[in-house]
C-alpha positions as CSV (number, residue, x, y, z in Angstrom):
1,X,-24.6,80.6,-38.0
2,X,-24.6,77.4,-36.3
3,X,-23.9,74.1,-38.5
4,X,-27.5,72.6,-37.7
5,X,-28.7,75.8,-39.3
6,X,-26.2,75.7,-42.1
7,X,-27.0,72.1,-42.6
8,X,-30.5,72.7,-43.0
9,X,-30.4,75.3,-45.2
10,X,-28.2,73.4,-47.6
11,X,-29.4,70.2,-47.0
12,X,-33.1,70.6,-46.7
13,X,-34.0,67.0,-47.3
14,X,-32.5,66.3,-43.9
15,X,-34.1,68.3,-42.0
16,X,-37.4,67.0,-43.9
17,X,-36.7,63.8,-43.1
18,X,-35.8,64.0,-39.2
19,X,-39.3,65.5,-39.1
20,X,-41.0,62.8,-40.8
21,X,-38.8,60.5,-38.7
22,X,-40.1,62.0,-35.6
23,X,-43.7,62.4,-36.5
24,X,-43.8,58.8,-37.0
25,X,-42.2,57.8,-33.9
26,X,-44.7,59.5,-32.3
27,X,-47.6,58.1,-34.2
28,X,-46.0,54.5,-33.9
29,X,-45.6,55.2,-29.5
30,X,-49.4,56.2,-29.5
31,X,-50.5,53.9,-31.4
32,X,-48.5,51.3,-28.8
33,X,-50.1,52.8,-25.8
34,X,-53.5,52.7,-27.6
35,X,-53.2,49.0,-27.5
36,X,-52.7,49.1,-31.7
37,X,-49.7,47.1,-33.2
38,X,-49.0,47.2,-37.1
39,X,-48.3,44.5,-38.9
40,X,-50.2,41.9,-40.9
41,X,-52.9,40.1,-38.6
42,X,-52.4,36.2,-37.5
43,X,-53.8,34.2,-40.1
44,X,-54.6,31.5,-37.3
45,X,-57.2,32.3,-34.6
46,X,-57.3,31.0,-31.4
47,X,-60.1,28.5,-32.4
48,X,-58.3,27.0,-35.1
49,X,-55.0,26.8,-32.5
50,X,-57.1,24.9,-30.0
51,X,-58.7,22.7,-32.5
52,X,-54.8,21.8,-33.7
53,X,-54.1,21.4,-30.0
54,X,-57.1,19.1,-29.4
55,X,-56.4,17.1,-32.8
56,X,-52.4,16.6,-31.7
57,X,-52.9,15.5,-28.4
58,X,-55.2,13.3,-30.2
59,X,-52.3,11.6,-31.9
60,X,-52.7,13.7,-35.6
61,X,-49.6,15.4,-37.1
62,X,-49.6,18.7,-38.4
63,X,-49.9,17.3,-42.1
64,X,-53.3,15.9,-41.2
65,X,-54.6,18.4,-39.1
66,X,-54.1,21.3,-42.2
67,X,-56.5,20.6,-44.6
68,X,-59.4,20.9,-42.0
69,X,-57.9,24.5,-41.5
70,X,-59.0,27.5,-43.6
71,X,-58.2,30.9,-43.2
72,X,-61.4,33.2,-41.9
73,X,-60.5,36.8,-43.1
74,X,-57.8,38.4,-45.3
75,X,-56.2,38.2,-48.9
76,X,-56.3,34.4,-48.7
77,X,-60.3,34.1,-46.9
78,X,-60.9,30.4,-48.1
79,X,-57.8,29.1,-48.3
80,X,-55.8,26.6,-46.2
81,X,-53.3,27.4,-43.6
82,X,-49.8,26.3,-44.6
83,X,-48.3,23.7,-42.5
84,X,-45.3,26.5,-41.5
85,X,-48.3,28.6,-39.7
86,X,-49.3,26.1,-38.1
87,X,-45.8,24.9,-36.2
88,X,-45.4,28.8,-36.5
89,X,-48.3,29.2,-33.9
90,X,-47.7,25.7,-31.9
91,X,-44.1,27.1,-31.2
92,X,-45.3,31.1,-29.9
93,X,-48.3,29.0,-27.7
94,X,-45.5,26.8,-26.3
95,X,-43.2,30.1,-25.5
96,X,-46.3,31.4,-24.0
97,X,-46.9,28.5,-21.9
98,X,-43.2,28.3,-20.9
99,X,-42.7,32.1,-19.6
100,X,-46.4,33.8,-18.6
101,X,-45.3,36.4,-17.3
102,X,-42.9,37.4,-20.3
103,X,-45.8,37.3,-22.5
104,X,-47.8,39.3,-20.3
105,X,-45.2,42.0,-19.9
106,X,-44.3,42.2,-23.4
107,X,-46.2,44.8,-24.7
108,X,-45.2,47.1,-21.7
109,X,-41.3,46.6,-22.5
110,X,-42.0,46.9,-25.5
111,X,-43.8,50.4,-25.0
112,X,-41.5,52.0,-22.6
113,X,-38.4,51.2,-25.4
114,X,-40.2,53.1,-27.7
115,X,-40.3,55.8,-25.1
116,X,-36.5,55.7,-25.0
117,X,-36.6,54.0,-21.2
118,X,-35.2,51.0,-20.5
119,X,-37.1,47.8,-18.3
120,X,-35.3,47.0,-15.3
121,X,-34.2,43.6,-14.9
122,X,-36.9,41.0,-13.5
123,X,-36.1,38.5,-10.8
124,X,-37.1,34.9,-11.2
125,X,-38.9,33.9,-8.5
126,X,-38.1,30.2,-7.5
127,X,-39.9,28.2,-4.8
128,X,-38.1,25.3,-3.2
129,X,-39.2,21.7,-3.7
């Protein structure tokens, strides 16, 4: 008898959970290449970001921007953003603006990890003054 085997039948729970392990890792990588992510969704929209956008460049802080803000769907429908979600969402629309293409070849990466490959490495492009 081999020790897999042995293992198994002694330690049944182990073998129960590699299998739930796996089945889930392959819900989770279909899920990914369906487009679907988990998670809880944004609580800010891409209305309310340009709005703060607008309202900053404006000359407004954060502080003053947040009571104008109110969350659309959710557990906390009606309530007001907290001022962390709002610099939370200025700083992942400033990472976006800073690397495009990063953002845009995120969900690939992220996809073909899953699938146990690993992303080449990128070259950076640079164009002379």
């Amino acid at each position: 008898m081999d020790c897999a085997r042995w293992l198994s039948c002694h330690f049944p729970q182990g073998a129960e959970r590699e299998n739930i392990r796996e089945s889930t890792l392959e819900g989770l990588d279909t899920a990914s290449r369906k487009g679907k992510h988990g998670g809880r969704p944004p609580v800010i929209t891409d209305d309310m970001l340009h709005t703060v956008l607008r309202r900053r460049a404006n000359g407004e802080s954060v502080e003053q921007i947040q009571p104008a803000l109110i969350i659309p769907t959710g557990k906390r429908k009606g309530r007001n953003l907290s001022v962390a979600s709002i610099y939370r969402a200025l700083a992942e629309h400033a990472k976006r603006e800073a690397y495009p293409e990063a953002a845009e070849k995120a969900p690939a990466d992220f996809a073909a990890l899953q699938a146990g490959e690993v992303p080449g490495p990128r070259l950076l492009l640079v164009t002379s003054p």
